[in-house]
C-alpha positions, -999 to 999 in steps of 0.1 A, spaced: 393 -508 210 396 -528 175 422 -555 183 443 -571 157 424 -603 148 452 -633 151 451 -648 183 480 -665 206 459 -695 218 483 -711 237 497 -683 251 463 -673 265 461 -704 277 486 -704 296 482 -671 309 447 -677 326 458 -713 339 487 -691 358 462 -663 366 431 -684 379 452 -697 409 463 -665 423 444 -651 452 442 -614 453 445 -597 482 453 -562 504 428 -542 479 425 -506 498 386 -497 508 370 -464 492 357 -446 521 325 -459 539 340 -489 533 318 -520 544 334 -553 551 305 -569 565 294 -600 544 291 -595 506 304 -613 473 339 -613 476 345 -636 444 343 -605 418 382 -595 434 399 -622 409 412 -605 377 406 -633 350 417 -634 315 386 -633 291 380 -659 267 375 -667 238 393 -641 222 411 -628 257 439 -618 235 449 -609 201 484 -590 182 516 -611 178 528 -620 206 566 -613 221 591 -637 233 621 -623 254 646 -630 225 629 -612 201 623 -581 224 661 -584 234 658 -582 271 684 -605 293 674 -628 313 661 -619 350 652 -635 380 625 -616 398 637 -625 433 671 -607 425 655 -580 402 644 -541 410 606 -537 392 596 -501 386 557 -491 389 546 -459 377 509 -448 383 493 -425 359 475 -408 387 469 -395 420 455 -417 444 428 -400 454 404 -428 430 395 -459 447 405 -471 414 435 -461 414 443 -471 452 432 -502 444 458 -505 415 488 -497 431 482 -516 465 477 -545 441 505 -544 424 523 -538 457 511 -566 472 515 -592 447 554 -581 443 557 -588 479 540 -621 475 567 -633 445 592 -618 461 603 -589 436 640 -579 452 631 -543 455 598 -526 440 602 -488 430 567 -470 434 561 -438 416 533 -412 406 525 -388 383 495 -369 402 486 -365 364 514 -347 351 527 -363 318 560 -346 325 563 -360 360 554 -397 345 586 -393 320 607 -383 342 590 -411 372 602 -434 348 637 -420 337 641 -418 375 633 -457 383 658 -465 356 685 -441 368 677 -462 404 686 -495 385 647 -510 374 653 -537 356 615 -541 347 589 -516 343 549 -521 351 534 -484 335 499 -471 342 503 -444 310 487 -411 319 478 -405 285 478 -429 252 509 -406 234 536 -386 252 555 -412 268 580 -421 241 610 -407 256 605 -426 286 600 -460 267 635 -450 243 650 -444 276 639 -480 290 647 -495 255 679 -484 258 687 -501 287 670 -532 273 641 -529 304 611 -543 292 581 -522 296 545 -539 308 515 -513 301 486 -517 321 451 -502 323 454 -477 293 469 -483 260 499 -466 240 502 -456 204 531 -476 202 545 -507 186 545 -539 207 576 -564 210 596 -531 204 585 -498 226 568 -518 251 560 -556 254 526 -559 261 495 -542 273 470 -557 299 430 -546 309 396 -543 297 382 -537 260 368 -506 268 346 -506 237 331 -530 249 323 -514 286 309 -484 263 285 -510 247 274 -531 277 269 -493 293 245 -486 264 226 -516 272 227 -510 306 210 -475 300 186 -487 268 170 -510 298 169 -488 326 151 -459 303 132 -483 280 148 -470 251 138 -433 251 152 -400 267 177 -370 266 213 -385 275 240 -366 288 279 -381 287 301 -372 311 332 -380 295 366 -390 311 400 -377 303 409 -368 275 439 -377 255 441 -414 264 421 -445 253 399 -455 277 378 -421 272 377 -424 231 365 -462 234 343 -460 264 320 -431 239 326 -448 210 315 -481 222 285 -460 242 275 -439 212 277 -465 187 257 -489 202 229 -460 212 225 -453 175 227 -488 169 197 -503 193 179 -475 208 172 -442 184 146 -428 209 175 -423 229 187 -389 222 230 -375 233 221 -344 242 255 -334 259 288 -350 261 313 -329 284 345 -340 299 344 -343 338 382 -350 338 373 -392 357 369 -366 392 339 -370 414 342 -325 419 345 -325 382 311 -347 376 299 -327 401 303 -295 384 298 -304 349 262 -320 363 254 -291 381 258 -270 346 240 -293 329 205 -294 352 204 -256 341 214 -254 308 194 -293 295 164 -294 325 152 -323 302 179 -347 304 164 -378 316 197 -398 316 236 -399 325 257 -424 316 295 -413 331 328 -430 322 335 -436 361 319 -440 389 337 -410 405 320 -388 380 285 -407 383 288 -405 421 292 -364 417 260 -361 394 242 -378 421 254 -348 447 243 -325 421 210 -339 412 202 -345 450 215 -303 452 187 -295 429 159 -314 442 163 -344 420 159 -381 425 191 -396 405 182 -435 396 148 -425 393 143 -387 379 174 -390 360 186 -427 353 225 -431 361 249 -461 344 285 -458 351 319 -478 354 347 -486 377 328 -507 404 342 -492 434 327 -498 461 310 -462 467 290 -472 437 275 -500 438 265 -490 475 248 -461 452 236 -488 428 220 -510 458 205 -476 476 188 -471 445 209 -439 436 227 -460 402 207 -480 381 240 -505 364 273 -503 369 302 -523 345 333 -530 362 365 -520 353 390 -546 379 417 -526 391 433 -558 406 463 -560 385 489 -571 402 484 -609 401 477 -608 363 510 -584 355 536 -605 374 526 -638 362 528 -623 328 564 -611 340 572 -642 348 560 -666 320 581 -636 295 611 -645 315 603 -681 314 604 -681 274 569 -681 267 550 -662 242 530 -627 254 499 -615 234 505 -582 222 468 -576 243 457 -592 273 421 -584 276 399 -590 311 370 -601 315 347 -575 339 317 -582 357 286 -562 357 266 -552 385 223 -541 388 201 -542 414 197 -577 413 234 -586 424 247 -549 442 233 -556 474 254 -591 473 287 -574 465 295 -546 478 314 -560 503 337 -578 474 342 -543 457 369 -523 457 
């Protein structure tokens, strides 16, 4: 993700002085879930700096919202997608439980099990119900603009999290909040240049397309592959659609159509953890035979990562509530939004994986 390069500094500021004193809590467990010790710290969702944001930022008079007070207000969520991903599980209970904790009025929950359709008409819905406030999850990076003209026309401000729009800020929606993906392409690469030394046959198993996080998470990948390690060779790059079944398949096509591939780096961990049933299925030792870098963090994975099965995961922190409603709140307070809001994400190996699985999600 290139990012417009003037920065709000004080707005950022203020944003990770708000952010660094909220406790996050009531994440939901991935199955096999392990609450037995671990590094619970990696939970918090902290604003990165320097550079943690970047676009001109939005006050509430120049997006031509009214005023609102959150205890008295209806909040719409919409998730992008089914909750079937400890990611997005995670997500929504977050969001959830941070409304709770503020005490939001009333909190609408929706989702789009993946259907752009279903998302529009989620969030027509929530408006039709009275939101006064939206917090969106977009299934996709284009598609939604008759949902946003529908909240812009009842002056309802429109918070996008996780993935970003093709959309103007300050107008179509007021902000967008979550990782520079790029950059979790890059820190994959170097993830996988030091697990393979540098040489190999790669396969990508891409995420959805039609949406960000997929197109930066291989550019950032790819880029920095050519950039630091030629001896590293792509040899495939197929979409497994961010499903473990998906990875599952697409790996199981792969060990018979490339034998040779020596490495996988998968755009989550859902995908990475279905290559490892696949490699397993065909005698494989994934981690070792085939070296595996992935992201999310859930906690599935870096179980993987500390059995040996994973060899570096990056995190992508699902955890937004706590971020998104302070940044609700400060917009409602007067203050100045970034156009982007970028986190900072952690990055597990085998040195710390042990340590935290019990802090992942």
């Amino acid at each position: 993700m290139t990012l417009p390069q003037r920065s709000r500094t004080l707005a950022v500021a203020s944003l990770v002085v708000a952010t660094a004193t909220l406790a996050l809590s009531g994440c939901a467990k991935s199955e096999n879930a392990n609450d037995a010790g671990g590094d619970n710290g990696q939970a918090a969702q902290a604003v990165r700096t320097p550079a943690a944001s970047s676009g001109p930022g939005c006050k509430l008079e120049t997006y031509g919202a009214p005023k609102l007070d959150l205890k008295d207000a209806i909040v719409g969520f919409s998730q992008s997608e089914k909750e079937a991903n400890p990611f997005r599980i995670a997500e929504t209970q977050s969001i959830k439980d941070e409304a709770a904790k503020v005490g939001v009025k009333k909190l609408l929950t929706t989702n789009a099990q993946s259907q752009l359709p279903k998302q529009i008409s989620d969030i027509q819905d929530m408006l039709a119900q009275g939101a006064q406030f939206l917090i969106v999850a977009p299934l996709n990076s284009d598609g939604l603009e008759p949902a946003f003209q529908a909240a812009a026309a009842k002056k309802v401000p429109v918070l996008t999290i996780d993935r970003k729009v093709n959309a103007t800020a300050c107008k179509d929606y007021l902000a967008f909040l979550g990782s520079d993906f790029v950059e979790q392409g890059k820190r994959s690469a170097d993830a996988m240049i030091k697990a393979t030394g540098g040489k190999g046959k790669v396969a990508i198993l891409l995420g959805a397309s039609g949406n960000n996080v997929t197109t930066d998470r291989t550019k950032g990948f790819v880029d920095q592959i050519k950039a630091e390690a030629p001896g590293l060779e792509i040899v495939a790059q197929q979409t497994g659609e961010f499903a473990r079944d998906k990875g599952q398949q697409v790996m199981e096509q792969l060990i018979q159509s490339k034998p040779d591939i020596s490495a996988v780096y998968a755009e989550n961990d859902e995908m990475a953890l279905g290559a490892v049933t696949a490699l397993k299925a065909a005698g494989k030792s994934p981690g070792k035979d085939v070296k595996i870098v992935s992201i999310d963090g859930t906690r599935n994975a870096v179980q993987a990562l500390a059995n040996g099965e994973l060899n570096a995961v990056i995190e992508s922190n699902p955890r937004f509530g706590p971020l998104a409603f302070a940044t609700v709140q400060k917009f409602y307070a007067g203050e100045e939004i970034p156009e982007n809001v970028i986190i900072a994400d952690r990055a597990y190996d085998d040195a710390n994986a042990k340590a935290s699985v019990g802090g992942a999600y």
